[in-house]
N, CA and C atoms of all chains as a GROMACS GRO file, in nm:
protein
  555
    1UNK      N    1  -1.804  -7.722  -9.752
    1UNK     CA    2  -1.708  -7.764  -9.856
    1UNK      C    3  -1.757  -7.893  -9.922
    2UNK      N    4  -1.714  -7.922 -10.027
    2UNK     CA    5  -1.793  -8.054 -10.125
    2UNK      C    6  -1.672  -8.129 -10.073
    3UNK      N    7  -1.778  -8.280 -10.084
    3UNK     CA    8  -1.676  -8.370 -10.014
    3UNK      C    9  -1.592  -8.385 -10.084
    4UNK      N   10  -1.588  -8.396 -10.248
    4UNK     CA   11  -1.515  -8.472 -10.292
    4UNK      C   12  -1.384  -8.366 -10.291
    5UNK      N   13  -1.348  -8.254 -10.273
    5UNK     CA   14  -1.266  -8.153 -10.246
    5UNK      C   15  -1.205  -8.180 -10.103
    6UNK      N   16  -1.251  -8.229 -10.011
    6UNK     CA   17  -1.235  -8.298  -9.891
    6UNK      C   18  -1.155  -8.432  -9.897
    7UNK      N   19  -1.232  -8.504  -9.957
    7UNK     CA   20  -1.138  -8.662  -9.958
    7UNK      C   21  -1.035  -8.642 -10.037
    8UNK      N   22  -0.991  -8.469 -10.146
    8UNK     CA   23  -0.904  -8.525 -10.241
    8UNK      C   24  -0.808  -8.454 -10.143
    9UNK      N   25  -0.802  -8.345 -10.034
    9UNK     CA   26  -0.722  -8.296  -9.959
    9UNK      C   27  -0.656  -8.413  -9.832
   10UNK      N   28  -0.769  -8.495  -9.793
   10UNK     CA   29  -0.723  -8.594  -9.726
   10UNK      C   30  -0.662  -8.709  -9.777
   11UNK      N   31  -0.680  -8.696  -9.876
   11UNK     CA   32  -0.562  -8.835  -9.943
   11UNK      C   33  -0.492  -8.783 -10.014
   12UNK      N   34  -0.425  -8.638 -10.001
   12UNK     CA   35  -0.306  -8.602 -10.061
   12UNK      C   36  -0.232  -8.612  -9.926
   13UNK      N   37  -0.313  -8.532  -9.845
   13UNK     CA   38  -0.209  -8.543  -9.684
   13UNK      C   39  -0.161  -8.660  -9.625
   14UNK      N   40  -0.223  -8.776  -9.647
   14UNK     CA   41  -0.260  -8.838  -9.586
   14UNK      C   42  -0.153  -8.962  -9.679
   15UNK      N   43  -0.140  -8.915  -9.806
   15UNK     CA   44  -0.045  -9.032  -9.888
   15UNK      C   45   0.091  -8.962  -9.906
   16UNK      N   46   0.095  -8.850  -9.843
   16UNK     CA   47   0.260  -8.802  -9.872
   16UNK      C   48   0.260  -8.685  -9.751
   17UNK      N   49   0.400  -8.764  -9.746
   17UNK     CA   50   0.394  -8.748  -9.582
   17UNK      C   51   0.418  -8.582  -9.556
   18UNK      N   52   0.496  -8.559  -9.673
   18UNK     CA   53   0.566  -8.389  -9.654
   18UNK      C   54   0.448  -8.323  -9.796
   19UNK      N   55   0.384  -8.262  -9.784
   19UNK     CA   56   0.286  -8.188  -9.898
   19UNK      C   57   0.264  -8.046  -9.847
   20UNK      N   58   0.251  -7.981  -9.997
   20UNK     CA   59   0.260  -7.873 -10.009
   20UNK      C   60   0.143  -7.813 -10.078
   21UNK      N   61   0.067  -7.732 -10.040
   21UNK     CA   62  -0.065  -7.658 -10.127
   21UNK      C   63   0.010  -7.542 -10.188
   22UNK      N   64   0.036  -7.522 -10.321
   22UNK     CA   65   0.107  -7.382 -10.341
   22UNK      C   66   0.016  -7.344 -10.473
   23UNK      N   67   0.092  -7.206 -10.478
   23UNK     CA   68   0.021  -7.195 -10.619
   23UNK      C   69   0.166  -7.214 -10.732
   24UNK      N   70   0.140  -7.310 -10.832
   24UNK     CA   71   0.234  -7.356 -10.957
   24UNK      C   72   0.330  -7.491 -10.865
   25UNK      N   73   0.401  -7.545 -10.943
   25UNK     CA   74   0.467  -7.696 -10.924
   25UNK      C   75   0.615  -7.635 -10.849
   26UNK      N   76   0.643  -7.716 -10.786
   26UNK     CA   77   0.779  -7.733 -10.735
   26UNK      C   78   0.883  -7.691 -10.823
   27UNK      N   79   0.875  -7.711 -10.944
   27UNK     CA   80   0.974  -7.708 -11.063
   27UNK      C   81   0.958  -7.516 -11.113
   28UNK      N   82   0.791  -7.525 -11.104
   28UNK     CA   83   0.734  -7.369 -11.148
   28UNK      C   84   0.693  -7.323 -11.074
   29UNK      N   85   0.695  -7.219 -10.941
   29UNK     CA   86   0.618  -7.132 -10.857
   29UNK      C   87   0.574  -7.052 -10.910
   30UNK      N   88   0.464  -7.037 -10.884
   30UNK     CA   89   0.364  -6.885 -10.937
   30UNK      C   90   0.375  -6.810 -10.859
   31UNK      N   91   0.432  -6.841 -10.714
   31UNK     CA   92   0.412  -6.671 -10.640
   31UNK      C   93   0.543  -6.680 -10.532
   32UNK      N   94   0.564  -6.605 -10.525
   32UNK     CA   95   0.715  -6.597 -10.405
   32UNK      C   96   0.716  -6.641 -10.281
   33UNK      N   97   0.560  -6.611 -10.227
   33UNK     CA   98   0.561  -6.729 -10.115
   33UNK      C   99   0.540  -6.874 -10.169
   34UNK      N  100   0.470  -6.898 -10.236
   34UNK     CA  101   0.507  -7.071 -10.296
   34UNK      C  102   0.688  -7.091 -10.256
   35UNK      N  103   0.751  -7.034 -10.348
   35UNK     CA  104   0.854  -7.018 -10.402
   35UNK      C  105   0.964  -7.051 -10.282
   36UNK      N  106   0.922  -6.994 -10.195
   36UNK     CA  107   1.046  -6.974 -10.044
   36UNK      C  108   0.961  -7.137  -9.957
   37UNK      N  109   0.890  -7.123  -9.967
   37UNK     CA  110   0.830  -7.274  -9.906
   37UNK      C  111   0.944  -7.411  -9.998
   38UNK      N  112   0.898  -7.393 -10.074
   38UNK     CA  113   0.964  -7.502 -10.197
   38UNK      C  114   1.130  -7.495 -10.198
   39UNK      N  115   1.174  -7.359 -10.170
   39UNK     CA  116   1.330  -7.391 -10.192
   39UNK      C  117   1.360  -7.399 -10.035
   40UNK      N  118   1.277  -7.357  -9.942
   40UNK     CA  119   1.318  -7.417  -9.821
   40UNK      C  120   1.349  -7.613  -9.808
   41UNK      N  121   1.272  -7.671  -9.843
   41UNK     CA  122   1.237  -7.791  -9.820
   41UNK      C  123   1.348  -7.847  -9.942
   42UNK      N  124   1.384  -7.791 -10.017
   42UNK     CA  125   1.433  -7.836 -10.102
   42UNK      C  126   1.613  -7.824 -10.115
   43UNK      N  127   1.628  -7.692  -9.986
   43UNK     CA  128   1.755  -7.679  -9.930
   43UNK      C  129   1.782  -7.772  -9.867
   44UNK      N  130   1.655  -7.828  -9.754
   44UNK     CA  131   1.672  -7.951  -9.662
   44UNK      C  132   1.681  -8.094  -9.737
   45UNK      N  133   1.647  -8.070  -9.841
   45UNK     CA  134   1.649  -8.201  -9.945
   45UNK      C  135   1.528  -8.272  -9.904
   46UNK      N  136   1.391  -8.254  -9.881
   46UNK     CA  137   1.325  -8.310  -9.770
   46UNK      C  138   1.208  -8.371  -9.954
   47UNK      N  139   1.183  -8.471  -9.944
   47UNK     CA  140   1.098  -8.521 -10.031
   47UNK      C  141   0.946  -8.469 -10.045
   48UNK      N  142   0.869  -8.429 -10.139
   48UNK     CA  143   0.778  -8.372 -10.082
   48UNK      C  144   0.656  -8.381 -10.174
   49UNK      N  145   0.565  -8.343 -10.199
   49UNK     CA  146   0.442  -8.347 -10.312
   49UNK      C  147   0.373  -8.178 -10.334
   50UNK      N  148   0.444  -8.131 -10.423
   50UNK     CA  149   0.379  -7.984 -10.418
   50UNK      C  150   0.228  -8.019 -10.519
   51UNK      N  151   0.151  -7.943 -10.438
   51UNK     CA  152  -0.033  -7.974 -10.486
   51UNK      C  153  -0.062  -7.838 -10.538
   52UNK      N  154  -0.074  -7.803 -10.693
   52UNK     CA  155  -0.093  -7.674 -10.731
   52UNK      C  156  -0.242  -7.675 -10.734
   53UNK      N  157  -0.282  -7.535 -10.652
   53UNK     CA  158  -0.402  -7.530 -10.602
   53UNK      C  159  -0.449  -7.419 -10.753
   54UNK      N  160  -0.382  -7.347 -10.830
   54UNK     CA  161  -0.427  -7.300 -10.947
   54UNK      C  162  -0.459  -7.376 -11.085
   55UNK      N  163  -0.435  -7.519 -11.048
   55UNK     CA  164  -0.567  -7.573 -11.122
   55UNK      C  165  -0.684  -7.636 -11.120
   56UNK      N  166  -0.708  -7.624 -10.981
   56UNK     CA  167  -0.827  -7.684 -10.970
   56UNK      C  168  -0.912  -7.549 -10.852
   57UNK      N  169  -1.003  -7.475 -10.897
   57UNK     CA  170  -1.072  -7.336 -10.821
   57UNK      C  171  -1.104  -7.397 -10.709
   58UNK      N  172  -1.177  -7.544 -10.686
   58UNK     CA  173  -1.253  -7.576 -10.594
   58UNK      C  174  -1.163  -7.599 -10.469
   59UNK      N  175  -1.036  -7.660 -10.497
   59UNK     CA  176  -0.939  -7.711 -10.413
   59UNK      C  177  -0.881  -7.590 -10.360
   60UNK      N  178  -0.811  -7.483 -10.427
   60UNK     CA  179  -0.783  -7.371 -10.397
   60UNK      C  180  -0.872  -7.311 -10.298
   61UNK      N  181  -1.029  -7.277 -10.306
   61UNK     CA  182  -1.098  -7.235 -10.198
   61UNK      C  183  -1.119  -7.313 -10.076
   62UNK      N  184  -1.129  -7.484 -10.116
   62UNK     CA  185  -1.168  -7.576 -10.045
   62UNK      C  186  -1.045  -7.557  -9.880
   63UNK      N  187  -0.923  -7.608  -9.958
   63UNK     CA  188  -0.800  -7.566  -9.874
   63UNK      C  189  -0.786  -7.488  -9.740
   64UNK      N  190  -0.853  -7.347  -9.818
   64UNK     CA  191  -0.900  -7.258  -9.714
   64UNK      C  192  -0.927  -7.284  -9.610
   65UNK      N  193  -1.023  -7.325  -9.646
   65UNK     CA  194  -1.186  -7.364  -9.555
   65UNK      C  195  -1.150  -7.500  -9.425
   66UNK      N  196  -1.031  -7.562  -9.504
   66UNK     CA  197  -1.042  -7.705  -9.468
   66UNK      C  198  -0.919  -7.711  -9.353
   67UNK      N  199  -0.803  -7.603  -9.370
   67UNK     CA  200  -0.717  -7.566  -9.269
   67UNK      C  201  -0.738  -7.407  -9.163
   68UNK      N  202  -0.834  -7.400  -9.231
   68UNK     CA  203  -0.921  -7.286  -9.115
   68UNK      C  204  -0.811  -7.138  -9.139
   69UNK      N  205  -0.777  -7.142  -9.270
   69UNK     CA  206  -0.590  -7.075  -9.309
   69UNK      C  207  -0.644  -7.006  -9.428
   70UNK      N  208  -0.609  -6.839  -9.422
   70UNK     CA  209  -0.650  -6.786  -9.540
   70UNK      C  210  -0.568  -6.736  -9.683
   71UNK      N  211  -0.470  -6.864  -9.667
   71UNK     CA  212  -0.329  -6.795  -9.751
   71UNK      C  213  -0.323  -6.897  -9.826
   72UNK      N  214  -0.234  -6.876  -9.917
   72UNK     CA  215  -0.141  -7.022  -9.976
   72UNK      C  216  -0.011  -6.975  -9.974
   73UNK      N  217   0.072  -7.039  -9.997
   73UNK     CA  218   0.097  -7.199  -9.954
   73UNK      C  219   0.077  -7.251  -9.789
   74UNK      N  220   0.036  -7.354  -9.806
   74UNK     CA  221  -0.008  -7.433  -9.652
   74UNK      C  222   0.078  -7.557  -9.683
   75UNK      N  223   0.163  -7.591  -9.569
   75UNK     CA  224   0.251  -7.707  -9.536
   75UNK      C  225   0.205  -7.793  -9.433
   76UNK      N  226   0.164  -7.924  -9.492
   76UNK     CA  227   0.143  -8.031  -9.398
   76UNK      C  228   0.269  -8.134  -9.382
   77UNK      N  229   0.279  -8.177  -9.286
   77UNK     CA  230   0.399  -8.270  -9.230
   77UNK      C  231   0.236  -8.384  -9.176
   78UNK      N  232   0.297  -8.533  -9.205
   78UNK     CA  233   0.231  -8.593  -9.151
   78UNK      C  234   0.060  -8.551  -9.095
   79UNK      N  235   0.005  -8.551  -9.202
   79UNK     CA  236  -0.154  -8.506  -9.154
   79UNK      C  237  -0.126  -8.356  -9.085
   80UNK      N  238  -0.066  -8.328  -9.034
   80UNK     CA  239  -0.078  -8.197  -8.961
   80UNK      C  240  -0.038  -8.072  -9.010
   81UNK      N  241  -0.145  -7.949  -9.022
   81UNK     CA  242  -0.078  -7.837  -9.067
   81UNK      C  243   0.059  -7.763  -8.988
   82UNK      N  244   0.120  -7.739  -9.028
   82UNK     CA  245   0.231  -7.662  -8.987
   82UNK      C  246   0.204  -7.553  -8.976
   83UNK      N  247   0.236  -7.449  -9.094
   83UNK     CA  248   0.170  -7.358  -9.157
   83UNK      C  249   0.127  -7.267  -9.267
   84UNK      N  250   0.173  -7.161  -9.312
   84UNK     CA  251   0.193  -7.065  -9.423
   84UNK      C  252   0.323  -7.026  -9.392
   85UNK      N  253   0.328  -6.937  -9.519
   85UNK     CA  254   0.489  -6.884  -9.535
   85UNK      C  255   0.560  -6.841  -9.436
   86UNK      N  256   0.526  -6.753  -9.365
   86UNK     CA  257   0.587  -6.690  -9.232
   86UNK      C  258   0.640  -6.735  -9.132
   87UNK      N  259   0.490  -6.870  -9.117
   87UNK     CA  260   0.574  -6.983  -9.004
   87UNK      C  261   0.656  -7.049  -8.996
   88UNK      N  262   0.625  -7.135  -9.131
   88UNK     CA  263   0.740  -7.180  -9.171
   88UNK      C  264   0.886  -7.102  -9.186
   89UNK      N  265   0.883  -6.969  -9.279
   89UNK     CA  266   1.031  -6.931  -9.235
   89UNK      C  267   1.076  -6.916  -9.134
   90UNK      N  268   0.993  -6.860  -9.061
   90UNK     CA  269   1.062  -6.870  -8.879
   90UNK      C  270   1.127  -7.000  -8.843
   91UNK      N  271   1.031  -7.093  -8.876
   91UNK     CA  272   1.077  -7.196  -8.798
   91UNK      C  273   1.173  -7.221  -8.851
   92UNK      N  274   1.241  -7.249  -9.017
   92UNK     CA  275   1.346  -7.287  -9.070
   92UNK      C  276   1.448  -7.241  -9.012
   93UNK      N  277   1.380  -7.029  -8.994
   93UNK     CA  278   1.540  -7.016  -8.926
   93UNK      C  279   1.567  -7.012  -8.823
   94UNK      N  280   1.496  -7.084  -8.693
   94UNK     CA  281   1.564  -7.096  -8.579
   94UNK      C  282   1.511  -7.180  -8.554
   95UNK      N  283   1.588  -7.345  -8.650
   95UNK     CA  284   1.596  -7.418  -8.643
   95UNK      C  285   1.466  -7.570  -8.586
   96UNK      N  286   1.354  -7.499  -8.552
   96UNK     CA  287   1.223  -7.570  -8.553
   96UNK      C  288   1.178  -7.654  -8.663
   97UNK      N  289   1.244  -7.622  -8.764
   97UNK     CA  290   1.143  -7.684  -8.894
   97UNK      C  291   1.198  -7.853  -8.854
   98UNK      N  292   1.361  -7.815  -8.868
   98UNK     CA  293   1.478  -7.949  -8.815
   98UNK      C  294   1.374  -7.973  -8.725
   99UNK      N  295   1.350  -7.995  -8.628
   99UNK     CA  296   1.305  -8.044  -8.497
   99UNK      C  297   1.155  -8.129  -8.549
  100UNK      N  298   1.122  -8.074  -8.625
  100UNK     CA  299   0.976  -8.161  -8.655
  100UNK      C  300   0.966  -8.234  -8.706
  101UNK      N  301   1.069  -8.187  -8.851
  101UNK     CA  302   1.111  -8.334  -8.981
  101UNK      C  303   1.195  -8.444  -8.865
  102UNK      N  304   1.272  -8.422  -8.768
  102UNK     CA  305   1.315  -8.544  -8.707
  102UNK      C  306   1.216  -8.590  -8.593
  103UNK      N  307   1.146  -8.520  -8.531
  103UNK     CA  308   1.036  -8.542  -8.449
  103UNK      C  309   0.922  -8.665  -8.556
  104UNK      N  310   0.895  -8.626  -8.661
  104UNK     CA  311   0.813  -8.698  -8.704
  104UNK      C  312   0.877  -8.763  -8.836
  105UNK      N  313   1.004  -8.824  -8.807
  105UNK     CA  314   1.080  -8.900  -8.889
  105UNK      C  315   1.042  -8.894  -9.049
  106UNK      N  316   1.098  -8.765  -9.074
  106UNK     CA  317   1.100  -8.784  -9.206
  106UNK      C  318   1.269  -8.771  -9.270
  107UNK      N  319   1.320  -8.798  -9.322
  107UNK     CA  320   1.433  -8.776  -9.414
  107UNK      C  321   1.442  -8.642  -9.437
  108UNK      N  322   1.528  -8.573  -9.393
  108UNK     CA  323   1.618  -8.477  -9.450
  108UNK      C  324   1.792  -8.469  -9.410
  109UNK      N  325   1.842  -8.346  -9.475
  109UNK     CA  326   1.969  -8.336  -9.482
  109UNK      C  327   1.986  -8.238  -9.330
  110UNK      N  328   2.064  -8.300  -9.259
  110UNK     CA  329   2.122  -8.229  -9.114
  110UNK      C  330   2.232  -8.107  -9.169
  111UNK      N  331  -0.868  -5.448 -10.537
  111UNK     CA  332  -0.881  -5.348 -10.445
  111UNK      C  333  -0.755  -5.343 -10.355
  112UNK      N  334  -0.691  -5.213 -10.319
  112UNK     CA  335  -0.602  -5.241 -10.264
  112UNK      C  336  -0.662  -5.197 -10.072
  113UNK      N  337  -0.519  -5.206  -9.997
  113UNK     CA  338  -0.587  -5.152  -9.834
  113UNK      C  339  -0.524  -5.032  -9.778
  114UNK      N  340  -0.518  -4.940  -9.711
  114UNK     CA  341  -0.456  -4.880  -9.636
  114UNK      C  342  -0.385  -4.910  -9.536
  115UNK      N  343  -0.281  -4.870  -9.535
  115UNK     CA  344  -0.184  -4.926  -9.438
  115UNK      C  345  -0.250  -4.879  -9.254
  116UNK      N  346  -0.362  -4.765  -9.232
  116UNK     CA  347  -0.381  -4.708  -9.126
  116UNK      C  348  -0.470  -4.813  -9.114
  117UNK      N  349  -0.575  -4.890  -9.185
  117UNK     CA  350  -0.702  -4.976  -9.182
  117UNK      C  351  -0.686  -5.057  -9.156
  118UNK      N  352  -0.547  -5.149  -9.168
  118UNK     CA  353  -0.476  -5.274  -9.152
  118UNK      C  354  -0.517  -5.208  -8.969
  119UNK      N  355  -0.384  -5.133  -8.939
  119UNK     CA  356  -0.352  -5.117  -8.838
  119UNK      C  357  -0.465  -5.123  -8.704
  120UNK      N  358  -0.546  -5.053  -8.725
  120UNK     CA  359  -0.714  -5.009  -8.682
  120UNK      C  360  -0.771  -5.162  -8.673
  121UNK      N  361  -0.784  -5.238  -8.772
  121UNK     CA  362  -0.855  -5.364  -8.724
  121UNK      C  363  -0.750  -5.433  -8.610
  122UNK      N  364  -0.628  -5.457  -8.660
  122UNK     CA  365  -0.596  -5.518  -8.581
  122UNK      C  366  -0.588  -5.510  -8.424
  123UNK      N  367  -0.564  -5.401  -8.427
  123UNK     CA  368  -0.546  -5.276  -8.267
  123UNK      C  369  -0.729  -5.260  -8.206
  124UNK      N  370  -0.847  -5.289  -8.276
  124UNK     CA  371  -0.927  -5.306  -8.240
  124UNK      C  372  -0.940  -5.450  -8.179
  125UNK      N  373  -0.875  -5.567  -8.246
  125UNK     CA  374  -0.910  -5.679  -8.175
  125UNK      C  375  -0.809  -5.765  -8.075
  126UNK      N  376  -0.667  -5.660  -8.072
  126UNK     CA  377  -0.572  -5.671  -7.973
  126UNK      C  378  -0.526  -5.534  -7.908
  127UNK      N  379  -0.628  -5.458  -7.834
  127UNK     CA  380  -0.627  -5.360  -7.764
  127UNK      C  381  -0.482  -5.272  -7.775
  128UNK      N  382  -0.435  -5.420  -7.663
  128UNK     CA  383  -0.279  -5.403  -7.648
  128UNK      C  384  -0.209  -5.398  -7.711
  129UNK      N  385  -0.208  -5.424  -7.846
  129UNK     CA  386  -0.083  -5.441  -7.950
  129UNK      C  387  -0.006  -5.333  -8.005
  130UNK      N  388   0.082  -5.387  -8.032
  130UNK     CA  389   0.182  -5.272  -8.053
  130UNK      C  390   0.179  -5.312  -8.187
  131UNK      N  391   0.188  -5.266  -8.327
  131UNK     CA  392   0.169  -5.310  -8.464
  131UNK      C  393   0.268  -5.193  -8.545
  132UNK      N  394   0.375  -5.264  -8.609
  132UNK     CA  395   0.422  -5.200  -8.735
  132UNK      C  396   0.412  -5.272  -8.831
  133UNK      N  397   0.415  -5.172  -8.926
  133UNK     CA  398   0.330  -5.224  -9.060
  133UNK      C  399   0.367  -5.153  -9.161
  134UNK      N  400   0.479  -5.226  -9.284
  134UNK     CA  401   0.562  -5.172  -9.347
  134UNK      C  402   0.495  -5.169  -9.513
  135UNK      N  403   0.501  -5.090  -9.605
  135UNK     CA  404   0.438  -5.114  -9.718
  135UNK      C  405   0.520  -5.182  -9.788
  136UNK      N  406   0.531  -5.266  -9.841
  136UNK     CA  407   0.656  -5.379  -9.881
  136UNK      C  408   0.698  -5.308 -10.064
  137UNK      N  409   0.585  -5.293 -10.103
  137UNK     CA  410   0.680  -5.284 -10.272
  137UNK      C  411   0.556  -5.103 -10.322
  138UNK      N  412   0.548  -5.060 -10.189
  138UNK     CA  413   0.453  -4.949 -10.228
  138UNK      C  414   0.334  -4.956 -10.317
  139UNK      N  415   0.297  -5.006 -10.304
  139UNK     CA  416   0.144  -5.048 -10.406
  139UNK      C  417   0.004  -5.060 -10.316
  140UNK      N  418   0.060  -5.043 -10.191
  140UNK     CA  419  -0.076  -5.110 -10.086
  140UNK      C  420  -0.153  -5.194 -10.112
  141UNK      N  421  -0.048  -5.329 -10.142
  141UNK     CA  422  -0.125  -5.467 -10.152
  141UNK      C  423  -0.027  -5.554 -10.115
  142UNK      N  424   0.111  -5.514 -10.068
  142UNK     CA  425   0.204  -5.625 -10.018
  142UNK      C  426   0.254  -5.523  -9.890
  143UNK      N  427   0.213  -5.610  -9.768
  143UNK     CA  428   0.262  -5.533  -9.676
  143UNK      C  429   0.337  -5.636  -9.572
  144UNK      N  430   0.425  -5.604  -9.485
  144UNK     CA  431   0.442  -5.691  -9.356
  144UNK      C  432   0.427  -5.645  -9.230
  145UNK      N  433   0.366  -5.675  -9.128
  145UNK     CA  434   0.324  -5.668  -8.992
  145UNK      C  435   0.386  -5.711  -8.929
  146UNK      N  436   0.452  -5.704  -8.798
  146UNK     CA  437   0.499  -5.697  -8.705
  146UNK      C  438   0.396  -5.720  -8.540
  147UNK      N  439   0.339  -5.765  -8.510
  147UNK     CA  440   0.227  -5.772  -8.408
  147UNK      C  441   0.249  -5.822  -8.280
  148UNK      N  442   0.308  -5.730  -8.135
  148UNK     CA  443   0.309  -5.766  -8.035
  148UNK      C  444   0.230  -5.745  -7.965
  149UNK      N  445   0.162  -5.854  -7.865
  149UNK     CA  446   0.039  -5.844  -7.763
  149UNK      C  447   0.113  -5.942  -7.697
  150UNK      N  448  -0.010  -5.918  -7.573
  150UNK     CA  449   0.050  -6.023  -7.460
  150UNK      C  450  -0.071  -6.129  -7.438
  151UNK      N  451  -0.161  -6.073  -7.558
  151UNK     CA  452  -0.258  -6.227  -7.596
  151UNK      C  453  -0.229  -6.342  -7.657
  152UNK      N  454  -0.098  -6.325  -7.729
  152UNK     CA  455  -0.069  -6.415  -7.798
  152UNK      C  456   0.044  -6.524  -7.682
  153UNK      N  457   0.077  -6.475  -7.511
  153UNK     CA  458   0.119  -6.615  -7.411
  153UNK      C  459   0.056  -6.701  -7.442
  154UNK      N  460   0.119  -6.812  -7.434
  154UNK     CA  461   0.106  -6.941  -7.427
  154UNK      C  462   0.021  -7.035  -7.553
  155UNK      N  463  -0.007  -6.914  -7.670
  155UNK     CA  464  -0.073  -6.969  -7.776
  155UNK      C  465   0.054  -7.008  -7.894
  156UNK      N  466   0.016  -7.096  -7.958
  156UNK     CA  467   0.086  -7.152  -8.076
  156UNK      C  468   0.100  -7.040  -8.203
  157UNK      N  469   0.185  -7.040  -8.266
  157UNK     CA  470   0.217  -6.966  -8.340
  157UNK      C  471   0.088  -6.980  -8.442
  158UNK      N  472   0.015  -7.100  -8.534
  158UNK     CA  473  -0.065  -7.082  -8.596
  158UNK      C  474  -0.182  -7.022  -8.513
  159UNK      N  475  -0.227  -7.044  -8.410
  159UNK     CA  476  -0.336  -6.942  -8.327
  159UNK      C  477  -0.298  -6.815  -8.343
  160UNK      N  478  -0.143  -6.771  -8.295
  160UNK     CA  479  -0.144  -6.656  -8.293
  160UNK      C  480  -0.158  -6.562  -8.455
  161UNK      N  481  -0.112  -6.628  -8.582
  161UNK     CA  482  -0.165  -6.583  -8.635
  161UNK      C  483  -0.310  -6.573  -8.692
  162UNK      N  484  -0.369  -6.675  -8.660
  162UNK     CA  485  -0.472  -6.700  -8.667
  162UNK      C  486  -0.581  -6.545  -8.593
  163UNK      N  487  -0.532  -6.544  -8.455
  163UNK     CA  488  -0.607  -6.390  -8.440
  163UNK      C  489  -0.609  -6.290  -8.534
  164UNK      N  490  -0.502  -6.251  -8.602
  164UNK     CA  491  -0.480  -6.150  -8.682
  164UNK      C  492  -0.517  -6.156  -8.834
  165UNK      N  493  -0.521  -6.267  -8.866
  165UNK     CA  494  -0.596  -6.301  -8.998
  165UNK      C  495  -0.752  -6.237  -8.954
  166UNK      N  496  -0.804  -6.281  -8.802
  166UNK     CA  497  -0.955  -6.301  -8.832
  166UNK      C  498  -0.958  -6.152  -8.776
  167UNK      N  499  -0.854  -6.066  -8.766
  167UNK     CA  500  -0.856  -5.943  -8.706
  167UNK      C  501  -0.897  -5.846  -8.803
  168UNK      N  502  -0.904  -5.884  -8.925
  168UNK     CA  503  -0.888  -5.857  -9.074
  168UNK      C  504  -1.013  -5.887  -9.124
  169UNK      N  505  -1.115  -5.950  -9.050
  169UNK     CA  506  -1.289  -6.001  -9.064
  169UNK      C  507  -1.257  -6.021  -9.218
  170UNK      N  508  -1.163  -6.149  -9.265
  170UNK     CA  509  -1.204  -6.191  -9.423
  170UNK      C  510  -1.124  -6.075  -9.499
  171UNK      N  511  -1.062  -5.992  -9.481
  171UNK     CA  512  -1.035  -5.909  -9.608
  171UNK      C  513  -0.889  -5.976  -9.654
  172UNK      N  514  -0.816  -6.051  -9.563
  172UNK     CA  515  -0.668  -6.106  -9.572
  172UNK      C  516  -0.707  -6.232  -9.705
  173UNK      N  517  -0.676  -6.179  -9.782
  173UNK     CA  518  -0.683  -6.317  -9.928
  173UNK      C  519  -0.752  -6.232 -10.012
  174UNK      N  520  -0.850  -6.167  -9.976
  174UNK     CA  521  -0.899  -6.062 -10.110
  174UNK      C  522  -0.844  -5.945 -10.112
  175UNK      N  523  -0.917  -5.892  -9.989
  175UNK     CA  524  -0.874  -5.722 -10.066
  175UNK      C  525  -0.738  -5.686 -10.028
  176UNK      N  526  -0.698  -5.794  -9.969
  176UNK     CA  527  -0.509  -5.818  -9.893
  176UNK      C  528  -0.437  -5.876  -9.961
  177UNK      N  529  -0.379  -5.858 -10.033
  177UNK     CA  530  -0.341  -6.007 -10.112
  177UNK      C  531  -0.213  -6.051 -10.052
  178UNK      N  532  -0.096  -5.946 -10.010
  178UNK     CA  533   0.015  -6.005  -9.925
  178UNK      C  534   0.045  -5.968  -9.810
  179UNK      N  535   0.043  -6.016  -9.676
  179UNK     CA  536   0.019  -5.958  -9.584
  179UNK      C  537   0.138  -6.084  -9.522
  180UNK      N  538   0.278  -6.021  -9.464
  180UNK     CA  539   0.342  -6.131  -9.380
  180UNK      C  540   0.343  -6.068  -9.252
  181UNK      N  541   0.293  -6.194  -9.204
  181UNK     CA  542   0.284  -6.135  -8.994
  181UNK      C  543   0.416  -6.216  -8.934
  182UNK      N  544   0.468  -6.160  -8.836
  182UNK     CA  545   0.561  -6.204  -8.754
  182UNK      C  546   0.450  -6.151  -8.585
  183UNK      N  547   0.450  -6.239  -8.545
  183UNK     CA  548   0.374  -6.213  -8.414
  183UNK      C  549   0.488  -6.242  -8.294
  184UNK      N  550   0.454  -6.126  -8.177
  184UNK     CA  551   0.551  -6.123  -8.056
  184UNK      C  552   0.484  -6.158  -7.941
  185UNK      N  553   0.534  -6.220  -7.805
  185UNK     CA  554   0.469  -6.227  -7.724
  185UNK      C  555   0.499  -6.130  -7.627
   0.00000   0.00000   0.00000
């Protein structure tokens, strides 16, 4: 992977604490899993940085490569991947997602 | 390119012997499907590992010639 696709993934993770790799903006999802990631977090009221990986090709493949994850959207909490769509819904709905945003003190709505 | 729903099944069941796999065609097009995947390889592993087997169960085709593929994995 090119570094500079590297340092720009590590200082997105790395400067916001709740980030999101999706494809289209928080405001615009391009795909339905984007889409259920974003209104999850956004049910929780949880602050967040959605990173649209459909404008930049390199970041979009880089991503990949760089969470060892062959999907989008990918959810990081604090440097750490969580996961893709699936995991995340699980966890939302039995109640894990709660457990991590307060495990790793971030702000959301109880 | 789209996949067969039997080809899905076949890789995966090749690299979890044991698994028990349903595998639903989601909008009939054979390119959005969801999986269902119980093994008893996936004790004591983390949910991203466990999907993680089944992505690589898929040797690379999950993102191209897959384009929607949702796994729920069982232990």
């Amino acid at each position: 992977m090119d570094q500079q696709v590297k340092d720009l993934i590590n200082n997105e993770i790395t400067n916001n604490e709740v980030c999101l790799f999706m494809k289209g903006t928080p405001d615009a999802p391009q795909c339905g899993f984007s889409m259920a990631i974003s209104n999850m977090l956004k049910i929780l009221e949880v602050t967040y940085k959605g990173v649209n990986v459909l404008e930049n090709q390199s970041l979009r493949e880089g991503i990949k490569e760089f969470s060892d994850w062959p999907t989008i959207p990918q959810l990081y909490i604090k440097n750490e991947f969580v996961g893709g769509c699936d995991i995340v819904k699980e966890m939302y709905e039995n109640g894990e997602l709660k457990k991590i945003l307060e495990n790793k003190q971030i702000k959301f709505k109880k | 390119m789209a996949m067969d729903l039997k080809e899905i099944e076949a890789l995966i069941k090749e690299a979890l012997p044991d698994a028990k796999v349903e595998i639903q065609d989601l909008a009939g097009d054979g390119n959005h499907y969801s999986a269902t995947v119980t093994s008893r390889e996936f004790l004591g592993k983390s949910k991203i590992e466990q999907h993680k087997i089944v992505y690589n169960s898929l040797k690379g085709k999950m993102g191209n010639e897959l384009h929607a593929l949702a796994i729920k994995t069982k232990e």
